[in-house]
N, C-alpha and C positions, 0 to 999 in steps of 0.2 A: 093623571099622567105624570105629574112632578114628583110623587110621593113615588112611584115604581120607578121612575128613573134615580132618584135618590135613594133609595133600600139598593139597587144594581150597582151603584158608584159605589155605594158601600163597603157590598159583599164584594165586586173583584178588589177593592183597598185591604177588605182583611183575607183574601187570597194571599194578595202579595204579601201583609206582612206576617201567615203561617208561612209560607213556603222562604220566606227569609230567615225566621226563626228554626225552621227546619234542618236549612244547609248549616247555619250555625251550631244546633244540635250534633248533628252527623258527623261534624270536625272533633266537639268535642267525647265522642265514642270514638273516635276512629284514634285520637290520641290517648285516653285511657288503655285503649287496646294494646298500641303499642307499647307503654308504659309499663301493661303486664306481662308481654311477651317479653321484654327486653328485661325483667325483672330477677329473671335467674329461681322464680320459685321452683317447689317440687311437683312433679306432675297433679297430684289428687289438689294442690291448692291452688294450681294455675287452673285447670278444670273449674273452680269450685269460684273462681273468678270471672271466668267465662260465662257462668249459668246465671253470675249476678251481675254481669255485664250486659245480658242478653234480657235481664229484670228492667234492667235502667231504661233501655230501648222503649221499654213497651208503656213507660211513665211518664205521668205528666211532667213538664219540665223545673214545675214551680210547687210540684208537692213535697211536704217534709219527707216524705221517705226517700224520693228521691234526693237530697240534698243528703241523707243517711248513707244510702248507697254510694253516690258519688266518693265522700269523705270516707267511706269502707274500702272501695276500689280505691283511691289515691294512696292510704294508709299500706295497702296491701302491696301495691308497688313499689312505695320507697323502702319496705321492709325487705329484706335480702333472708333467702333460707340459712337454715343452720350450716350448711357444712363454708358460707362464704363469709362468715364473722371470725372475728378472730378470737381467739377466747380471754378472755378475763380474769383476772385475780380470783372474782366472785365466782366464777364458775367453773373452778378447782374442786374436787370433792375435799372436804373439811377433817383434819385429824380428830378421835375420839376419843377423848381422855379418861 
């Protein structure tokens, strides 16, 4: 009887700490999310964010790919599309002598 009621203390203790690691999860997609939407990309790349955002979801929270993903999606966010940079010295077409 001490051994079933010890395996049961257990399992509702790692109840509670998936479903706390969960809602912690969930905050952090829910802020990537926004992150992309408010990022100003182009359709086909905010799409193509979304599908790997929607990868992340479905990942363990502590696999390397996931930790890939993530730093893909954060990368993709702080990056701003082409028509909202300003142009550059370097990205003048060049005269040809």
């Amino acid at each position: 009887m001490e051994r079933a009621q010890k395996e049961y203390y257990l399992n509702e203790k790692l109840k509670a700490i998936q479903k706390e690691l969960g809602a912690a999860r969930k905050s952090e997609i829910d802020e990537l999310k926004k992150k992309i939407d408010t990022a100003g990309m182009s359709k086909e790349v905010h799409e193509k964010a979304i599908q790997e955002l929607k990868r992340l979801e479905l990942m363990p929270p502590m696999s390397a790919e996931s930790t890939v993903s993530r730093n893909y999606l954060d990368g993709c966010s702080r990056c701003r599309g082409r028509k909202n940079r300003r142009k550059s010295a370097t990205s003048r077409p060049r005269k040809r002598f």
